[in-house]
N, C-alpha and C positions, 0 to 999 in steps of 0.2 A: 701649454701644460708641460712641466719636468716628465721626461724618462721616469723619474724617482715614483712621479705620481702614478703610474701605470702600471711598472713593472716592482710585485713585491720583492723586498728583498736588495732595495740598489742601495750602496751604500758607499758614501762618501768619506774621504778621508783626506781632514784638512793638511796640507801641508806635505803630503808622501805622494805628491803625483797620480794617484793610480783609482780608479773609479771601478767598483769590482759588483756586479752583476749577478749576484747568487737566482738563480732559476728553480733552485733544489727545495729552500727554503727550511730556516730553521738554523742554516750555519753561521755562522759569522766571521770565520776568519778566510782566507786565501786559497784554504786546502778545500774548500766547496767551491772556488767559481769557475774551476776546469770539469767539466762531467762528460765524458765520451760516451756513454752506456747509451743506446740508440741512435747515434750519432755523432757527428762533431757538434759539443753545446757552445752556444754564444754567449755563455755569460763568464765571463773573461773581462780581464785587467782591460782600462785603454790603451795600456800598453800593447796588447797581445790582438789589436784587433784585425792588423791588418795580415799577420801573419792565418788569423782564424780564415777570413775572407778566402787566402788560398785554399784551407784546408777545406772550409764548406763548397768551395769550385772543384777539388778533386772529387771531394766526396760525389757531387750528384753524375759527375764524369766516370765513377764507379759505378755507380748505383745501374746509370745509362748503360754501361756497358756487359754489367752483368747479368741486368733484363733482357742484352740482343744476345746475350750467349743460351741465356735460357728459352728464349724464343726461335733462338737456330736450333736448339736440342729438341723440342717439342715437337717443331714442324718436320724436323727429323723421323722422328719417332713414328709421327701419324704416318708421313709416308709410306715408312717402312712397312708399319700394321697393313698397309693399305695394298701395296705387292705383294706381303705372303698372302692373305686375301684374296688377292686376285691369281695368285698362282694356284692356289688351291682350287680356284674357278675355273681355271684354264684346263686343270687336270682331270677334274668332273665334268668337263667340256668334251676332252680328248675321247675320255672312256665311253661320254652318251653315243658320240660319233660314230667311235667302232662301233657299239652294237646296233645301231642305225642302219650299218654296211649290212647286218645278218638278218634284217627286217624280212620278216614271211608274216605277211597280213593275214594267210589264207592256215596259217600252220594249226591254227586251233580248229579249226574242222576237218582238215587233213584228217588229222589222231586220233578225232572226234569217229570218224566214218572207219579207220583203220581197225578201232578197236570193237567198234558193231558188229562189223565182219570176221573178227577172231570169235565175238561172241557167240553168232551163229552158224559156225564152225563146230565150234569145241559142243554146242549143244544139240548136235542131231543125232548123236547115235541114242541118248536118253530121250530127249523129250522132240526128235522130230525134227522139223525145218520151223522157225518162229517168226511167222510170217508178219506179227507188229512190230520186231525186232526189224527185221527185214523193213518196212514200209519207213520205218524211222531211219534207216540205213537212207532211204532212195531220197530219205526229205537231208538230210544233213548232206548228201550228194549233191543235191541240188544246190543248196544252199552255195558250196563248197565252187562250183562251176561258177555259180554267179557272180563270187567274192573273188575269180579269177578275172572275171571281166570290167568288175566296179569294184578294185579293193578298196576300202575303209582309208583315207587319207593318211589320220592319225597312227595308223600300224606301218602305212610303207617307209622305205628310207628318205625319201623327200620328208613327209610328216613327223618322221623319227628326231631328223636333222632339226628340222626346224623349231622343235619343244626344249632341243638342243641349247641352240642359241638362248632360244627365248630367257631361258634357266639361269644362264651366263650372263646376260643383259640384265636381268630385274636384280639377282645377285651381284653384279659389280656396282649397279647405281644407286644399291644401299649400300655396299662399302665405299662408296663414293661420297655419300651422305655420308655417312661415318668421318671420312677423315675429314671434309670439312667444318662438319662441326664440329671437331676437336682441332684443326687450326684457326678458326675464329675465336675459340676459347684461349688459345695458347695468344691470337694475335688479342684478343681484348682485355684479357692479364698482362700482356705484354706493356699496352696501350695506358691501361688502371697505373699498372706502379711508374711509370716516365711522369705520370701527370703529377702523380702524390711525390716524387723524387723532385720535379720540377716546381711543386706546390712550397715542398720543406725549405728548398734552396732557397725559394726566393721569401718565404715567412724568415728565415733566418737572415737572408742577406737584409731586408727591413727591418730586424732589431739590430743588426748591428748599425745599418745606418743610424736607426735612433741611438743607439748608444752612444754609437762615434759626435753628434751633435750635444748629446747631454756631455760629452766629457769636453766637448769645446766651451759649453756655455758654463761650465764649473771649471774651468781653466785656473779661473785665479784665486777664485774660492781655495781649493784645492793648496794652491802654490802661496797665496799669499793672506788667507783668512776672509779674505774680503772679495764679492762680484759687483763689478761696476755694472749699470743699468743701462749701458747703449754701449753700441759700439763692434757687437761681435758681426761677423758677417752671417748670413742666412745662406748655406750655399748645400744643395742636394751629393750628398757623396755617390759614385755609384762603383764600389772595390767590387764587386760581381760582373764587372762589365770588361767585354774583352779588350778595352784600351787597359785596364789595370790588370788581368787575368793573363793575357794572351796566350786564352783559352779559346778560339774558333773553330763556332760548329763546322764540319767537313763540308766543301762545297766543290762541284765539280760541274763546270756547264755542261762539256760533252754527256758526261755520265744523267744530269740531270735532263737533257735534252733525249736521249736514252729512255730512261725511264719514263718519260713524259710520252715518248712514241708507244712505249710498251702498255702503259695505262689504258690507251685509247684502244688499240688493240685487242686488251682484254675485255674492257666494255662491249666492242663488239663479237668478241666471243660468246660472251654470256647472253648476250641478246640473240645470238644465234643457237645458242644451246650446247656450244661444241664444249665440250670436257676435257678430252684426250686426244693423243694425237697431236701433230706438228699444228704450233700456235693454237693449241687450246688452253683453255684458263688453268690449266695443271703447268701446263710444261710455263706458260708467259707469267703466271703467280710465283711459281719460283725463281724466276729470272729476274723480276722485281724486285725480290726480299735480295736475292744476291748483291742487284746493282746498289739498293741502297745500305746495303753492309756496308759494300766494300766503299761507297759515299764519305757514312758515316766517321769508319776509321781513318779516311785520309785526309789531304791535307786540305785548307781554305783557301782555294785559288781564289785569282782576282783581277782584272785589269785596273783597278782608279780604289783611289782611296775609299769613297765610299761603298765600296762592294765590303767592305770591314768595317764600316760602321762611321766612317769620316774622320777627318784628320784635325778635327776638335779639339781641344785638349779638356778635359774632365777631373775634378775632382777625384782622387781614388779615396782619399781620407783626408784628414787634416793636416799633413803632412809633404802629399804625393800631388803628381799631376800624371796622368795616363793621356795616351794619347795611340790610336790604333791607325794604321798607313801598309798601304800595299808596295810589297818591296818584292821585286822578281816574281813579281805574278804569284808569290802568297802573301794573303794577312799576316803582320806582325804588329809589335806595340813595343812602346817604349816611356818607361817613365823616370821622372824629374822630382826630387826629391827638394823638398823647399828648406835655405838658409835655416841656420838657428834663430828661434824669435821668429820665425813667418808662420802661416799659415796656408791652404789654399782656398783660395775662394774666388766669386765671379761666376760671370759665365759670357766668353770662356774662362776659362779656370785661369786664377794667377797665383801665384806665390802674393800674399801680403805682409808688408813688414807693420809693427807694431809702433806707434808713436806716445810719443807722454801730452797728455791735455787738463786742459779743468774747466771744471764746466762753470760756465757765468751767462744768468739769461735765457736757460734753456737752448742756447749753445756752446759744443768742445771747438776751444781756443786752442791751437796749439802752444806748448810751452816755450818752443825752442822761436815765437815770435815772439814773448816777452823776457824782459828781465827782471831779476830777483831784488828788489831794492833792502837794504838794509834800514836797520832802526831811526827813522827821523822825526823830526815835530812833528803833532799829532798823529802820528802812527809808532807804536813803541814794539814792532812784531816785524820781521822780513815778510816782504809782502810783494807781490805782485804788480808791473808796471810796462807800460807801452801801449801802442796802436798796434790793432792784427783783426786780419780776417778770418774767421770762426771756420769749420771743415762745410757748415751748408751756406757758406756766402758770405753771412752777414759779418760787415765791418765795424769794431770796434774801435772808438779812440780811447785815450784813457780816462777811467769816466771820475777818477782822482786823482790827479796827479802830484797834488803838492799833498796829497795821506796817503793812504794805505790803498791805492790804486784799485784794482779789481777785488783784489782781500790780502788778509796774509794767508801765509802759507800752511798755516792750521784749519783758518774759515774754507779756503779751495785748494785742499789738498791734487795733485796729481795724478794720476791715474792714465794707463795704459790703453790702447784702443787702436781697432782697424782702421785706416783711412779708408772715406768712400774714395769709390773709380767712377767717373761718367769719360760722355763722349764728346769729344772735342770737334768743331767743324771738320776736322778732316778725319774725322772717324778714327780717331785714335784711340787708347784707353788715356788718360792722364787724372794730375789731382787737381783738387785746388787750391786755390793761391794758399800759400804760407803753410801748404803740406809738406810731403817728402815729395823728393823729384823719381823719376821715373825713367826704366831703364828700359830697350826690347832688346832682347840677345837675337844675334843674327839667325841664329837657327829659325825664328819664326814659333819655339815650340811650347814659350811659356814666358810671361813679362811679369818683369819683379818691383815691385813696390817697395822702393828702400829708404830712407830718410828717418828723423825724430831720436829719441832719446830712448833708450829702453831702461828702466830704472829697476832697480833688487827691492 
């Protein structure tokens, strides 16, 4: 199924190269199919696609970065809440202490019995000596004696101290609570927008691969009014990929061997309950988000090619060839830009050159194996003539020779087309017979398909 048929709005324009992808809907000319308003939009010239590709890799390189900025400030923040907090704890800690120090378990019947006794003082010159006044005196005395030899626990300053603590403890492991769930909030917002960042990226980098295919398989439509029915190559682009980007996520063994120790460690913190304190999940939680910051923003070491994704070479567009390789222990990439008239395709990727054919038999003949015979008896049209083997094998002789051979040049017009590539016994790429011949450039880093006729 066409691009065209999918996406509303794709429109074609015969002759002016350019395949332009309105997303907006309702435009029709050029000045709709760039839209940045939410993002970098993919609906773009085929001219512009490969340039978009970069733009959609910076973007979610933005996006990514400004989620771990916003998630360094958050878990910030809760810290922060999290020691005024507990300094405030510390300080209602301090003060329960001292008055701990001033603990008289026995002080309230002390005062008790003190001021009985000013009672029945001050009341004998009027009414006497008050002898239930008195008896109640001897019971609070009593009492008073007693509570010197078994004070009340919770009055003394061991008991004092200890309600102390306790006040400190149930108050810090709610603000304890506190800041972790507002760093799980901060780390699963964090978590939510990288995936929907990661989601856009790559929904955008698949229309543009679809795009970038619809505007190969309208290549000639396009350019020349007319789309032959075979011939184009089938090949997956991947311009998102760090052999075409050389764009690699941060990778650092030491660092990640680091973090991998500290993980463990954490689990076992948590399992043991420890919080605070040297290697508690406070102090090892934060030394994780650290290590993989600092991960994240540096560079993609590597020993061997494949630690950067292999030394393949890949499709970037219709155009390019990508190819990613470890140079000085980091990833890098380097891409190869295909002759005028090529394309890329394969796998691995090649630059393919374009040849002239016609089809006879439900086989393309190449041209450049026949010759053009001019006007003779019973044939009154330039016409086609020779023995040649077809791009899937089959040999032809000439199935006219003394007429109008295969046809004239009206009945089998010629027409443009990718040569197929298979594998020759020594595992080579090559063509076959009576294609173009084939080149490997020393480098190893992309093999060119050159031969045929390329016609206006």
């Amino acid at each position: 199924m066409k691009l065209s048929t999918l996406i509303v709005g794709a429109l074609v324009v015969a002759g002016a190269g350019a395949l332009v992808v309105n997303n907006m809907g309702g435009g029709d000319g050029a000045q709709d199919a760039i839209d940045f308003s939410g993002g970098v939009s993919t609906a773009v010239a085929c001219e512009e696609i490969a340039a978009t590709r970069g733009a959609v890799a910076t973007e979610l390189a933005e996006r990514k970065s400004t989620a771990a900025d916003t998630l360094a400030t958050a878990m910030g923040e809760a810290s922060d809440a999290y020691w005024e907090k507990r300094r405030l704890l510390e300080d209602t800690k301090t003060a329960c202490e001292t008055d701990a120090l001033l603990a008289d378990p026995c002080k309230d019947l002390f005062e008790k019995s003190s001021r009985l006794a000013g009672e029945i003082l001050a009341g004998l010159d009027e009414n006497g000596f008050d002898e239930a006044k008195f008896q109640e005196r001897e019971g609070v005395k009593a009492e008073y004696d007693e509570c010197l030899k078994n004070p009340p626990k919770e009055d003394t300053y061991p008991g004092k101290l200890e309600q102390c603590i306790a006040a400190f403890n149930a108050g810090n492991e709610a603000t304890l609570a506190e800041r972790t769930k507002s760093e799980e909030a901060a780390q699963s917002a964090h978590d939510a927008t990288v995936e929907a960042a990661e989601a856009a990226h790559t929904s955008k980098m698949a229309a543009l691969d679809a795009l970038e295919k619809e505007c190969e398989e309208t290549k000639y439509e396009r350019k020349y009014g007319s789309l032959p029915g075979t011939g184009i190559p089938v090949t997956d682009y991947v311009g998102g990929s760090p052999a075409c980007t050389g764009v690699f996520p941060g990778n650092d063994p030491e660092l990640q061997r680091q973090i991998s120790n500290l993980k463990s460690q954490l689990n076992k913190a948590k399992a043991a309950g420890k919080m605070e304190g040297f290697m508690g999940t406070i102090q090892l939680q934060e030394k994780i988000n650290e290590l993989e910051a600092e991960m994240a923003a540096g560079e993609a070491k590597c020993t061997t090619d494949a630690d950067c994704g292999g030394p393949v070479p890949v499709c970037c567009n219709i155009k390019e060839i990508g190819r990613a390789f470890c140079s000085d222990g980091i990833c890098s990439n380097e891409k190869t830009a295909c002759a005028d008239e090529e394309v890329c395709g394969g796998d691995p990727a090649q630059c393919l050159a374009l040849i002239q054919v016609i089809e006879y038999q439900g086989s393309l003949i190449p041209t450049s194996s026949l010759r053009v015979g001019s006007k003779e008896e019973g044939c009154d049209a330039s016409h086609w003539h020779g023995s040649a083997t077809a791009l899937d094998g089959t040999h032809f002789s000439d199935p006219a020779p003394d007429n109008c051979g295969y046809g004239t040049l009206e009945e089998k017009p010629a027409f443009s087309v990718y040569p197929p590539s298979q594998e020759n016994s020594s595992g080579n790429t090559t063509t076959l017979e009576a294609g173009p011949s084939v080149s490997s450039p020393s480098s190893g880093n992309t093999i060119e398909v050159r031969g045929g006729i390329f016609g206006n």
